[in-house]
C-alpha positions as a Markdown table, in Angstrom:
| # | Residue | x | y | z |
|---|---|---|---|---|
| 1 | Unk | 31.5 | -36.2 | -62.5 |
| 2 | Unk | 34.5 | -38.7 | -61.9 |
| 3 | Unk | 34.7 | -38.2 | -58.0 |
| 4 | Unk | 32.5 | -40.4 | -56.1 |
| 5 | Unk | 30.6 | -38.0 | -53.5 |
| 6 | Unk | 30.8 | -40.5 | -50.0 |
| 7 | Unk | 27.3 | -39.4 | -47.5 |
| 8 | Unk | 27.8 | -40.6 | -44.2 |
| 9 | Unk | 25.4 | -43.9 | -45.3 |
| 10 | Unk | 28.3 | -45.0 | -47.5 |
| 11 | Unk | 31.0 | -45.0 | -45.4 |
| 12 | Unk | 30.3 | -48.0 | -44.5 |
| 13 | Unk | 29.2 | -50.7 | -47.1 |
| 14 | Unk | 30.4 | -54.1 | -47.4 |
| 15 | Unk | 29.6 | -55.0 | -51.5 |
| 16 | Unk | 27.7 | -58.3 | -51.7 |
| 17 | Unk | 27.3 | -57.9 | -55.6 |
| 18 | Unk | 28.4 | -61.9 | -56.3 |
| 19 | Unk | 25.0 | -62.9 | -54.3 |
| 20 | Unk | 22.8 | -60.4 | -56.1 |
| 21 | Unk | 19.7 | -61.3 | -57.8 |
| 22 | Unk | 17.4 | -59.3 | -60.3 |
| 23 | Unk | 14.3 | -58.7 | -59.6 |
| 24 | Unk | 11.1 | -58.0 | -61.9 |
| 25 | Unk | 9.2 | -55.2 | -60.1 |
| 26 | Unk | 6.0 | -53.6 | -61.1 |
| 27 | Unk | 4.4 | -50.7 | -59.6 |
| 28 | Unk | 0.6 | -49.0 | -61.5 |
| 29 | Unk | -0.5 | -45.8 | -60.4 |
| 30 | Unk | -3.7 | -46.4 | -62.9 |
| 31 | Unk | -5.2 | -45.4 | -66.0 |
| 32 | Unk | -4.7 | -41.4 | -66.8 |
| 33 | Unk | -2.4 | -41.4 | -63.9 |
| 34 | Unk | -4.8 | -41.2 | -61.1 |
| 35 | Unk | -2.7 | -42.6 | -58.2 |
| 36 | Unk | 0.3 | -42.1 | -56.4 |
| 37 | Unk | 1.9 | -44.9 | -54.5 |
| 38 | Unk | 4.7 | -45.3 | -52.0 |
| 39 | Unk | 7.6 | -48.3 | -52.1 |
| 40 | Unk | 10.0 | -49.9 | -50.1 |
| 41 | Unk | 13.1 | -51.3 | -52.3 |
| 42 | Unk | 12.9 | -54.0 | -49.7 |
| 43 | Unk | 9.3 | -54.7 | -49.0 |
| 44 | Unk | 8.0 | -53.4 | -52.1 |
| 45 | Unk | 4.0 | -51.2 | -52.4 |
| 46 | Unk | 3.7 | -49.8 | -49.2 |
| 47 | Unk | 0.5 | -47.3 | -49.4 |
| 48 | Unk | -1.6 | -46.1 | -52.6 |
| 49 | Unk | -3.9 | -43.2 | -52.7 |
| 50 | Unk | -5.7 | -41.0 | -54.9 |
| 51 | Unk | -3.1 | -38.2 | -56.3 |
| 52 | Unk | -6.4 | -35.4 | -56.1 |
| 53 | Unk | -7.4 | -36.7 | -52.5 |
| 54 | Unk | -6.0 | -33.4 | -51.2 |
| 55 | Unk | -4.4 | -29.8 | -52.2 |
| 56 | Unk | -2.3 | -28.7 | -49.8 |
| 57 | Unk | 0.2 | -30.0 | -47.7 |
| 58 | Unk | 2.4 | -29.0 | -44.3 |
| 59 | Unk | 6.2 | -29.9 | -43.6 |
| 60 | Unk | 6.1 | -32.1 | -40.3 |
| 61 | Unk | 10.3 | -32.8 | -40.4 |
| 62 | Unk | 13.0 | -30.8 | -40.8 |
| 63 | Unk | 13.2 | -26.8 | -40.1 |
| 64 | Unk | 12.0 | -25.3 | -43.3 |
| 65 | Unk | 8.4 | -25.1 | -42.7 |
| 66 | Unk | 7.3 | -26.3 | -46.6 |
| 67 | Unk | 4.0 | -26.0 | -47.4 |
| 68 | Unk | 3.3 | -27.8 | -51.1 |
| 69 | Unk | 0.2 | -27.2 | -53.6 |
| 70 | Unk | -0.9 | -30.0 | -55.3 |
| 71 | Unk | -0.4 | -28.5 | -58.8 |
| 72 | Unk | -1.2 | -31.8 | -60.8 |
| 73 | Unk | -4.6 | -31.8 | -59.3 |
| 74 | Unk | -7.4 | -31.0 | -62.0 |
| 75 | Unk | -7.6 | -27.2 | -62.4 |
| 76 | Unk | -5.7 | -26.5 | -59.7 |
| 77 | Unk | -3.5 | -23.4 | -59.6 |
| 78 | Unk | -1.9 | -21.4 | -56.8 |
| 79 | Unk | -1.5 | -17.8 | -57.2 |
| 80 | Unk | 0.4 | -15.2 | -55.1 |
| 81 | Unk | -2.0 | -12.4 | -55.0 |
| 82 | Unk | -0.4 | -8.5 | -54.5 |
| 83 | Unk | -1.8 | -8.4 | -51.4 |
| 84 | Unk | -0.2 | -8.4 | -47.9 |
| 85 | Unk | -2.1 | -10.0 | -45.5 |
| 86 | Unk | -3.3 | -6.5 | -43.6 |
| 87 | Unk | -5.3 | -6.4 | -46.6 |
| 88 | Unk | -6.9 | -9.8 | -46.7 |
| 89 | Unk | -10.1 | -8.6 | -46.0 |
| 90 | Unk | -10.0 | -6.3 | -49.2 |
| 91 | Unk | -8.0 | -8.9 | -51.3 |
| 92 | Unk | -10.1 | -9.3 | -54.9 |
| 93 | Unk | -9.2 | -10.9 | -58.1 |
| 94 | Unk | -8.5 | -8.2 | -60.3 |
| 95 | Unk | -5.7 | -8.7 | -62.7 |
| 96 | Unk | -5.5 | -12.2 | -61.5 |
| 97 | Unk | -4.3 | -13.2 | -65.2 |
| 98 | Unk | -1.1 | -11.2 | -64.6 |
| 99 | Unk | -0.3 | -12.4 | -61.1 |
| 100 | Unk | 2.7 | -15.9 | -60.5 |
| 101 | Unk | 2.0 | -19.0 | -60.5 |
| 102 | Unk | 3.2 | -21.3 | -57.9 |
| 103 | Unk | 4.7 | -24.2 | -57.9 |
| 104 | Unk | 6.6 | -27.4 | -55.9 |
| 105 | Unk | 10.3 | -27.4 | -56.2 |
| 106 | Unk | 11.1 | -30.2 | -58.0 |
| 107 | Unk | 14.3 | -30.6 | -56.7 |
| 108 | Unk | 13.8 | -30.9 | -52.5 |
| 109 | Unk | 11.0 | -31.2 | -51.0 |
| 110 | Unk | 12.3 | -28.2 | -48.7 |
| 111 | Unk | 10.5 | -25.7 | -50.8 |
| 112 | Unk | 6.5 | -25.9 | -51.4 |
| 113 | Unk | 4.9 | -23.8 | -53.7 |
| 114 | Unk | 3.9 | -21.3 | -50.7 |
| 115 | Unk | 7.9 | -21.0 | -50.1 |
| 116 | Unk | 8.3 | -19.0 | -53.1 |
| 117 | Unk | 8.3 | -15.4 | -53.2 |
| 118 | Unk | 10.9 | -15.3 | -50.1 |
| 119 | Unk | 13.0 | -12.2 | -49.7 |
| 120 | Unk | 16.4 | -13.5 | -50.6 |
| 121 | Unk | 18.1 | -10.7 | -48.3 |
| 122 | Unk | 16.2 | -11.8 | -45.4 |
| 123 | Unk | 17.7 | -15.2 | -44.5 |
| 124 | Unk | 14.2 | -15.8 | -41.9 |
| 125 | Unk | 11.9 | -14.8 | -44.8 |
| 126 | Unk | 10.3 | -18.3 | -45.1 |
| 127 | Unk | 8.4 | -17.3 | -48.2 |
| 128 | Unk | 4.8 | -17.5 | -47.0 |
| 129 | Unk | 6.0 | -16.1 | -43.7 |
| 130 | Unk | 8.8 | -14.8 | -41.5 |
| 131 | Unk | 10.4 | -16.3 | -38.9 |
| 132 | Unk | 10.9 | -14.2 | -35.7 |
| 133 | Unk | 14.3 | -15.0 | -34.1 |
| 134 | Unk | 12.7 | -14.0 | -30.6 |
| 135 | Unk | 9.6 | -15.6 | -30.1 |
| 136 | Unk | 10.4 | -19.0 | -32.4 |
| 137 | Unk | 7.2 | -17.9 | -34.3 |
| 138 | Unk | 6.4 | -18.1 | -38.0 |
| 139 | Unk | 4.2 | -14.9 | -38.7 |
| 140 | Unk | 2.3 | -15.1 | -42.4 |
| 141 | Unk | 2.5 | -11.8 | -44.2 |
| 142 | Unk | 1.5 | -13.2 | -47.8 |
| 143 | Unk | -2.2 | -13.8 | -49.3 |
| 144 | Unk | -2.9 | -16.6 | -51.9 |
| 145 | Unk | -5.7 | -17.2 | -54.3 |
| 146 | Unk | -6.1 | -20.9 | -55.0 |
| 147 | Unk | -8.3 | -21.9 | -57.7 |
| 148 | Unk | -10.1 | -25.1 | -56.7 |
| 149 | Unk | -12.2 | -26.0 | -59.9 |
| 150 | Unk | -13.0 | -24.3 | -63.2 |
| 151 | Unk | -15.7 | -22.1 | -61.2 |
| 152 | Unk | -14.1 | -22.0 | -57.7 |
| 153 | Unk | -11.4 | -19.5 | -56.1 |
| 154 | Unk | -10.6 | -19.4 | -52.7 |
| 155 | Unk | -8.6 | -16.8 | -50.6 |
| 156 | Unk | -6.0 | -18.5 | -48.3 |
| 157 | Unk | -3.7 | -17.0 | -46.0 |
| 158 | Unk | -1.3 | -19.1 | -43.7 |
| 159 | Unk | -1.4 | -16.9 | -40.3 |
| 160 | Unk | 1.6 | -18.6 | -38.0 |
| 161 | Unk | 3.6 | -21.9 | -37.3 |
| 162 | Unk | 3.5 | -21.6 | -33.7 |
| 163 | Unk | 4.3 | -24.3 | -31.0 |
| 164 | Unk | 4.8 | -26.8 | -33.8 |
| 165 | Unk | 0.4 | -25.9 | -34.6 |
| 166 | Unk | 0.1 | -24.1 | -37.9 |
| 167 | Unk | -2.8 | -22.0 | -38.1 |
| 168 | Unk | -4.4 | -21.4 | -41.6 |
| 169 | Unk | -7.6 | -19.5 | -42.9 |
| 170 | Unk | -9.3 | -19.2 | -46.3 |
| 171 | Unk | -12.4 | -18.5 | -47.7 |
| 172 | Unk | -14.5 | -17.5 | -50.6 |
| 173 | Unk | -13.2 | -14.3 | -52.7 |
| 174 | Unk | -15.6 | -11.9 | -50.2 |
| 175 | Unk | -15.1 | -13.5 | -47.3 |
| 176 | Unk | -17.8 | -15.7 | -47.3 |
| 177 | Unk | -17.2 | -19.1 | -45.5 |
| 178 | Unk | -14.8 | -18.7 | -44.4 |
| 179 | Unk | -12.6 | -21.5 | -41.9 |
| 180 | Unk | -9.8 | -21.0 | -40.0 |
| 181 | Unk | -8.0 | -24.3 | -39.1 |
| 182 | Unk | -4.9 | -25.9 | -37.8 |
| 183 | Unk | -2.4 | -28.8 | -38.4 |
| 184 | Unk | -0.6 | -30.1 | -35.3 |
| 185 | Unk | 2.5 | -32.0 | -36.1 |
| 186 | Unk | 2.9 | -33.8 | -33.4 |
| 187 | Unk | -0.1 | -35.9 | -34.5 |
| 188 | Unk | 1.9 | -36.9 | -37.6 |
| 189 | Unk | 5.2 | -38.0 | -35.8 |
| 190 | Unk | 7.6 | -39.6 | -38.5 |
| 191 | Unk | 5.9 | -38.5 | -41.6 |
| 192 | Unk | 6.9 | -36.1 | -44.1 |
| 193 | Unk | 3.9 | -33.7 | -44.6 |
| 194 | Unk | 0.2 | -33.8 | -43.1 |
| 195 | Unk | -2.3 | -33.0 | -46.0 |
| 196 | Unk | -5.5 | -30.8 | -46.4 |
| 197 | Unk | -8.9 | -31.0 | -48.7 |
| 198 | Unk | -9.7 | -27.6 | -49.0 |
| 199 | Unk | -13.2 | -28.2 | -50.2 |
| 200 | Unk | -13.9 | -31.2 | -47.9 |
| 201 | Unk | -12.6 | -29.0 | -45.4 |
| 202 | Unk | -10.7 | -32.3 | -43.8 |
| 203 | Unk | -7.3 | -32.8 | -43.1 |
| 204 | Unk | -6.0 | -36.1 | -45.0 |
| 205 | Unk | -3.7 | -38.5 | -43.7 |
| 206 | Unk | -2.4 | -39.9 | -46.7 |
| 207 | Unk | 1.0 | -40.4 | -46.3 |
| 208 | Unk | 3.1 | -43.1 | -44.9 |
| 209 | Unk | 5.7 | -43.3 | -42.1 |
| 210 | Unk | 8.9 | -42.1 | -43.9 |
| 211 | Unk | 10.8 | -44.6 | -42.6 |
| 212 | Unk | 9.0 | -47.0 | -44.4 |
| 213 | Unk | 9.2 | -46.6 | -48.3 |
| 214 | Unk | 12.4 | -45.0 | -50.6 |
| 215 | Unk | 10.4 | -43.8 | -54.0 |
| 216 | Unk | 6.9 | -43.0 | -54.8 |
| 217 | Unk | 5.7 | -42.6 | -58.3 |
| 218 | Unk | 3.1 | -40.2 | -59.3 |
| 219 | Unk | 2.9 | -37.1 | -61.8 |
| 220 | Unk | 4.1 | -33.6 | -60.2 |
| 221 | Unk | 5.2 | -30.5 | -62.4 |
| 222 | Unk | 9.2 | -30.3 | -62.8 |
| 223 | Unk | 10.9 | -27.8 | -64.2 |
| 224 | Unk | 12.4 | -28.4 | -68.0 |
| 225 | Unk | 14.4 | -26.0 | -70.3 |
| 226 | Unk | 12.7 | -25.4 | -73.5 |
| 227 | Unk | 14.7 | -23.6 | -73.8 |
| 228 | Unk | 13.7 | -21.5 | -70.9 |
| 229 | Unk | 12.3 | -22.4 | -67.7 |
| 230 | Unk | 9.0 | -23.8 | -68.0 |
| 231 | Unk | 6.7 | -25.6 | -65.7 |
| 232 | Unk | 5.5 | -29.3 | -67.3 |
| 233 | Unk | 3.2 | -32.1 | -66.0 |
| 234 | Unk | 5.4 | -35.3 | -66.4 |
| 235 | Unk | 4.9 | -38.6 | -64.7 |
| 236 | Unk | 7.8 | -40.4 | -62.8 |
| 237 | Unk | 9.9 | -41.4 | -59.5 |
| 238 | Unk | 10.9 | -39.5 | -56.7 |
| 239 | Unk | 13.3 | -39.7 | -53.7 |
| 240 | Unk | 12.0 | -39.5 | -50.3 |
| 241 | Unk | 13.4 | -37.6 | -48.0 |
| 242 | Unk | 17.0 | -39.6 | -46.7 |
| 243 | Unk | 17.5 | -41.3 | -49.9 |
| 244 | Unk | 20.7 | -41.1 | -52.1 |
| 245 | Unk | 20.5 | -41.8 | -55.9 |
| 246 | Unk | 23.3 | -42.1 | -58.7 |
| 247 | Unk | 22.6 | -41.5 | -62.2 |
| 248 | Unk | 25.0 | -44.0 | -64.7 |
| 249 | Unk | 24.3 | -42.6 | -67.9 |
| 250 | Unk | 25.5 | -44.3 | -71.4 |
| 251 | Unk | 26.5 | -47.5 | -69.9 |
| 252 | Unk | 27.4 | -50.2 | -72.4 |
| 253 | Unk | 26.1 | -53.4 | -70.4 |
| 254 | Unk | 23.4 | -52.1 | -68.4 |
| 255 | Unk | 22.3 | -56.0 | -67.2 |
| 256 | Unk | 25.9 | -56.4 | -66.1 |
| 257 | Unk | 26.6 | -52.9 | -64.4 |
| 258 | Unk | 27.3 | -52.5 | -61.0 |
| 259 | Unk | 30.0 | -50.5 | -59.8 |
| 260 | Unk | 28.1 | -47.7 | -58.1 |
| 261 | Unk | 31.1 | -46.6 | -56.1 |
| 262 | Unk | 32.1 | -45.0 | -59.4 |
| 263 | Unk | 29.1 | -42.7 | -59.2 |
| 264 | Unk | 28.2 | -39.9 | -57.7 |
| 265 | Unk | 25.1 | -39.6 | -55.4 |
| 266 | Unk | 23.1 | -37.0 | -54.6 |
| 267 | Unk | 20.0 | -36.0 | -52.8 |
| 268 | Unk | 17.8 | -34.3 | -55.8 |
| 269 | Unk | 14.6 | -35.9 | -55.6 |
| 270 | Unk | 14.0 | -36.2 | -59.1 |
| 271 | Unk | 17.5 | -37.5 | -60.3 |
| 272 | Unk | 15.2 | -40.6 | -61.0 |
| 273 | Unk | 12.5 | -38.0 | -62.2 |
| 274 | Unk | 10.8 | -39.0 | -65.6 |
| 275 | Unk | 13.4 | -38.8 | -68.1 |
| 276 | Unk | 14.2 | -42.5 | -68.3 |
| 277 | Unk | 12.0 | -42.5 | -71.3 |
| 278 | Unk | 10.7 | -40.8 | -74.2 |
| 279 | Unk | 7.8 | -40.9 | -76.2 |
| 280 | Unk | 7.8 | -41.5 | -80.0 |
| 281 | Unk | 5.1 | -39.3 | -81.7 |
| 282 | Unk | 5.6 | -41.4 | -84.8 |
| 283 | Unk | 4.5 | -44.7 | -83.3 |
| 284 | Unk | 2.5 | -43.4 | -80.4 |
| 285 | Unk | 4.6 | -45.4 | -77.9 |
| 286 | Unk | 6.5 | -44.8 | -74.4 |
| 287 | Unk | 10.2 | -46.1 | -75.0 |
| 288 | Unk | 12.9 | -46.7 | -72.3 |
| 289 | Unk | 16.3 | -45.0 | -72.3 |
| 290 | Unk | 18.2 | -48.6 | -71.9 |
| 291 | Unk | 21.6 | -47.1 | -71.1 |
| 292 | Unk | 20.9 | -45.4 | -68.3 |
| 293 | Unk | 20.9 | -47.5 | -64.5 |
| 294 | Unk | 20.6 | -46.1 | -61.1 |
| 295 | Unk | 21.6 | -46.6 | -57.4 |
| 296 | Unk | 19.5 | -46.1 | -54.6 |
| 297 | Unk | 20.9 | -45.7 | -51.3 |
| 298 | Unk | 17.5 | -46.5 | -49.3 |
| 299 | Unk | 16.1 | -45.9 | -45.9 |
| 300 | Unk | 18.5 | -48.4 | -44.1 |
| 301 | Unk | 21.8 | -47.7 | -46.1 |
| 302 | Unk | 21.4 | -50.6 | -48.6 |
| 303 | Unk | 22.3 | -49.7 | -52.1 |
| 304 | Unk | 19.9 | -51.4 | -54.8 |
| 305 | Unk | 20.2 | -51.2 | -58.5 |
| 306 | Unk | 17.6 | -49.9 | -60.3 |
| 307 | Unk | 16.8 | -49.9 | -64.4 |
| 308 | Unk | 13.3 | -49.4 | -66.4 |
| 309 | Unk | 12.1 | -52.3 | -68.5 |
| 310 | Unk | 9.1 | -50.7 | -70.1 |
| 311 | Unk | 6.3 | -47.9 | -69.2 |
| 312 | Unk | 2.5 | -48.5 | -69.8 |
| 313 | Unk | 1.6 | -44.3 | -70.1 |
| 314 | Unk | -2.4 | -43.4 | -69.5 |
| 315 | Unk | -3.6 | -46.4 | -70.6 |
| 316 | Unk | -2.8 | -48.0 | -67.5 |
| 317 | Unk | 0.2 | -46.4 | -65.7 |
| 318 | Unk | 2.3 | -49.6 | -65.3 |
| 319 | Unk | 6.1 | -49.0 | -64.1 |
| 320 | Unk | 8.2 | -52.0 | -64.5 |
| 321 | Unk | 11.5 | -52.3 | -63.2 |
| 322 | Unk | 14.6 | -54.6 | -62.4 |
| 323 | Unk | 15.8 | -54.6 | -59.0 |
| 324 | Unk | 18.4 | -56.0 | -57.2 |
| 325 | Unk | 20.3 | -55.3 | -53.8 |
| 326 | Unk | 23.9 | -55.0 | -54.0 |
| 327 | Unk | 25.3 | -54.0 | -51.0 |
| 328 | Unk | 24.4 | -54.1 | -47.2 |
| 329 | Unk | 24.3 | -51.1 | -44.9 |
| 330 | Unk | 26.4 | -52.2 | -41.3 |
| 331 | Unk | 26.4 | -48.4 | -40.6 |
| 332 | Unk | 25.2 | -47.8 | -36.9 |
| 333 | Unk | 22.1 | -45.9 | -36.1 |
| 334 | Unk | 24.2 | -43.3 | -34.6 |
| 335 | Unk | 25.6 | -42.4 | -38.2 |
| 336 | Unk | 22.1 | -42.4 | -39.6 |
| 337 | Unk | 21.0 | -39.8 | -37.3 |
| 338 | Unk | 24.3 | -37.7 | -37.8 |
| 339 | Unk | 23.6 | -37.8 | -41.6 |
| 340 | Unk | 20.4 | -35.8 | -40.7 |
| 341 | Unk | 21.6 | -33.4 | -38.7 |
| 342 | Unk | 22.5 | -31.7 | -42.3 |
| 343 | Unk | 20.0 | -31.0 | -45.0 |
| 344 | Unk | 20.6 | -27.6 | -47.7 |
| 345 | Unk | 18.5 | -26.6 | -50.3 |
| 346 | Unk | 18.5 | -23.8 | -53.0 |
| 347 | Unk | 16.5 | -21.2 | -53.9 |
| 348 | Unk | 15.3 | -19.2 | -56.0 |
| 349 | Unk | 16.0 | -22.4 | -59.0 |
| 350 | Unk | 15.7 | -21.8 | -61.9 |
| 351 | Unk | 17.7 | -18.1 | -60.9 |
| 352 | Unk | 19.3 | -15.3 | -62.5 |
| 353 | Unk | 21.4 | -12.8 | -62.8 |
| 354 | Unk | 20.0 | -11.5 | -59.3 |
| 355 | Unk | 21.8 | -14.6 | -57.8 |
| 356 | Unk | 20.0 | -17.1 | -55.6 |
| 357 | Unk | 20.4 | -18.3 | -51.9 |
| 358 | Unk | 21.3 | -21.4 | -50.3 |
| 359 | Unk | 19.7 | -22.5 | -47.4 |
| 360 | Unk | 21.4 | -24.8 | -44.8 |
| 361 | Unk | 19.4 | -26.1 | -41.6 |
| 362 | Unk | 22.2 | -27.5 | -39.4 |
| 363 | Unk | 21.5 | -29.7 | -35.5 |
| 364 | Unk | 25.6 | -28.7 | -35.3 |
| 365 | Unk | 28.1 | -26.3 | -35.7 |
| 366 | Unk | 30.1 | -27.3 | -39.1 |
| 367 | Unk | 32.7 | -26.3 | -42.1 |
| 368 | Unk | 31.3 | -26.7 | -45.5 |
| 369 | Unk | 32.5 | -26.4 | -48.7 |
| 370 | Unk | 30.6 | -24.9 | -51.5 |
| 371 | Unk | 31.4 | -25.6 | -55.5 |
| 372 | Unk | 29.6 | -24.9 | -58.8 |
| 373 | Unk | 30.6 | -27.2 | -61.5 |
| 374 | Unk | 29.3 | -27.1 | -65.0 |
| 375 | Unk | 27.9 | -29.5 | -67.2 |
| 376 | Unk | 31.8 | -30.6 | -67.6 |
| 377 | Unk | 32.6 | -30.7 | -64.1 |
| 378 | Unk | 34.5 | -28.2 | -64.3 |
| 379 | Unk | 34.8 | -25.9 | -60.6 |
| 380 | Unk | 33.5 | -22.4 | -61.5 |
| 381 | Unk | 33.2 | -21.2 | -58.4 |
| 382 | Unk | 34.0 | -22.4 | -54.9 |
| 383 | Unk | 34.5 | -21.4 | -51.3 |
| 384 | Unk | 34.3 | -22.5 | -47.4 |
| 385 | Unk | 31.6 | -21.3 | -45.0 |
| 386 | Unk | 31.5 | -21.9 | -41.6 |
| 387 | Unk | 27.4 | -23.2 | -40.5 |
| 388 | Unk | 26.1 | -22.2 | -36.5 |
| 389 | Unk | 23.4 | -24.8 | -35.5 |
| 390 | Unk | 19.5 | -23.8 | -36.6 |
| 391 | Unk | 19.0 | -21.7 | -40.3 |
| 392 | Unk | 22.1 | -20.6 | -41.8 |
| 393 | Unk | 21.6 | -18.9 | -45.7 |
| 394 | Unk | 24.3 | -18.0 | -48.2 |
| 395 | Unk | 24.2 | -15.8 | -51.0 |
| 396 | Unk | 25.4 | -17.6 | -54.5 |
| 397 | Unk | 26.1 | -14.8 | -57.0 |
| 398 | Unk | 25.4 | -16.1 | -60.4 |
| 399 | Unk | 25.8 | -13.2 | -62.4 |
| 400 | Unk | 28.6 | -13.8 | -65.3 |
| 401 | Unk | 27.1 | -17.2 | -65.4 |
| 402 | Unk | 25.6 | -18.3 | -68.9 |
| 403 | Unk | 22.0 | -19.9 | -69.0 |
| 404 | Unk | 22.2 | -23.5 | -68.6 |
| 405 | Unk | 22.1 | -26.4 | -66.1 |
| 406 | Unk | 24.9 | -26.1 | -63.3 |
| 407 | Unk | 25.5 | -28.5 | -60.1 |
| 408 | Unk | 26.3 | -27.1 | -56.6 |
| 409 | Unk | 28.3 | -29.4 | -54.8 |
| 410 | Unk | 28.1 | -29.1 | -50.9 |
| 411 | Unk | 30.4 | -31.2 | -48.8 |
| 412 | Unk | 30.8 | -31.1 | -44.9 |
| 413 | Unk | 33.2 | -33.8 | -43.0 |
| 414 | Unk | 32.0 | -37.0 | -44.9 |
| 415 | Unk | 28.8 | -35.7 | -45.9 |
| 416 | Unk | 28.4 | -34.3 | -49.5 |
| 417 | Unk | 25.4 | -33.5 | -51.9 |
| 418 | Unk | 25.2 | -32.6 | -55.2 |
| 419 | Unk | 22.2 | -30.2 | -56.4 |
| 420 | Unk | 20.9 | -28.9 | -60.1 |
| 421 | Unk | 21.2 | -25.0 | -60.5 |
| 422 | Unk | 19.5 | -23.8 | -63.4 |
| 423 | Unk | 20.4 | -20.4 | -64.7 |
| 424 | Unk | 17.5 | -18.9 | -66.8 |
């Protein structure tokens, strides 16, 4: 896409690009992948754990109430059983073979595995719960089956999000020890999500203050056409929450390339993601794509420059990287906070002809405008909506769209975003 997309963040820049230095960064989440770690463009590693130190984890920020499954743990699989939760005390495994799967959007982390499933009519259907306009309660209705190990099932159910507390129970298959537990998140002030060990039966405070790294690199399960929708383990980068990144694809001088206010940025979480390299099955070696830079707008408003150098795989899970800052942030706290105030995500996605819904948590009252482009950029769809503050949803009707990838462009004042649709 030719326009440059502006988020409040970059309003204000002042380009320091003649001062810039490269930087050799490094960053190893281990051999086989058995870490994830958390950095700051600025003050580099800031936290390392182990990736199967928990299994699932609660939404502290924002107003979507996420709750993620740690699908990339060993043997670890979420399944929405076709039980309502009325029935939890009858809930078996039957047929289990036949039921979803459930996984992380790989897109926002607005939408956990447990999100999935939501009524798309019902704009407070929340996905593993419903949100009740009068009492400010999240009620469950939905039963899970998580299995923990090659041997070992567990029933879950989340039973409300109440007071900022949620309340969770699970157990064995027949009921047997069973725990019921809560997460309070006001004891994780300024982090993203407050994590649970299912089998420890511990909550897990693995995460760092948000405000303190841009990326973390770890393996999660994205979602790749192949040539339908298909979940796939991959190993890569993603966004945190606050973060802008620009993809330049094809560029002739990569060393010499910095003109991001040519590119568009978005919020995706994965534009960074795990396609910056290949692997060759011939030679039995990771290679870089070493055309392809990005820009980071981090944490404070800086944009950084970003390109892979090489990729160690399992045998040691070594990401090395050039950095280098080229721009400082003199944008006011103020505009910071007002660049929160907006956050929209998508789902179902991947979707069909059924359509899928966009979801837009707003602090404010504001005009937004909605387009679909196609791989080409070309507008195939677009339209204004006016957003009330608190949960506002909007149906997208996809039908007559072809399968393929698609991007939904959402603007509002100064602020704009630019998401993947996939049509399956």
């Amino acid at each position: 896409m030719k326009k440059h997309l502006l988020s409040l963040g970059l309003v204000a820049l002042s380009y320091f690009g003649a001062f810039a230095q490269s930087v050799t960064g490094t960053v190893s989440i281990g051999a086989g992948y058995t870490n994830q770690k958390w950095y700051s463009l600025a003050n580099g590693e800031v936290a390392s754990q182990s990736k199967d130190n928990w299994d699932i984890a609660f939404e502290i920020t924002g107003y979507t109430s996420a709750i993620y499954a740690n699908t990339q743990k060993t043997n670890f699989v979420v399944y929405q059983a076709p039980f309502s939760i009325s029935n939890w005390a009858s809930l078996d495994t039957a047929g289990i073979n036949t039921w979803a799967t459930l996984y992380n959007s790989d897109t926002t982390w607005t939408i956990g595995a447990f999100n999935k499933g939501a009524n798309l009519s019902n704009p407070s259907d929340l996905g593993w719960g419903v949100y009740d306009m009068n009492t400010h309660i999240v009620n469950g209705d939905s039963c899970y089956v998580l299995k923990l190990s090659a041997s070992s099932y567990k029933k879950l159910k989340i039973e409300t999000l109440s007071g900022g507390v949620y309340t969770f129970v699970y157990s064995d298959i027949n009921g047997a020890n069973s725990y019921t537990q809560t997460i309070t998140k006001s004891n994780y002030n300024g982090k993203n999500f407050a994590y649970f060990d299912l089998t420890a039966n511990a909550v897990v405070d693995r995460e760092p203050a948000s405000s303190t790294w841009d990326l973390t690199f770890v393996k999660y399960t994205a979602i790749l056409m192949m040539p339908n929708a298909t979940p796939y383990a991959v190993v890569g980068v993603m966004s945190n929450k606050g973060v802008s990144v620009a993809q330049a694809n094809n560029v002739t001088s990569p060393s010499n390339y910095t003109n991001w206010n040519a590119e568009t940025f978005n919020t995706n979480i994965t534009t960074i993601g795990h396609d910056w390299k290949t692997f060759n099955l011939a030679t039995n070696e990771w290679k870089i794509v070493n055309d392809t830079v990005y820009f980071i707008e981090d944490k404070i408003g800086d944009i950084w420059k970003l390109t892979f150098l090489s990729f160690g795989g399992s045998t040691n899970g070594d990401f090395v990287f050039s950095k280098e800052k080229l721009a400082v942030s003199t944008v006011g706290i103020s505009d910071k906070e007002a660049e929160k105030a907006f956050k929209v995500s998508v789902y179902p996605n991947p979707a069909n002809e059924a359509g899928t819904q966009l979801i837009f948590s707003a602090q404010n009252s504001f005009s937004a405008m909605v387009s679909v482009l196609d791989v080409n950029s070309r507008v195939v769809f677009s339209d204004k909506i006016d957003l009330s503050p608190g949960l506002n949803t909007r149906e997208l009707n996809t039908n007559g769209l072809t399968a393929g990838l698609y991007y939904i462009q959402i603007t509002a004042g100064t602020y704009s975003s630019i998401q993947k649709l996939i049509i399956q």
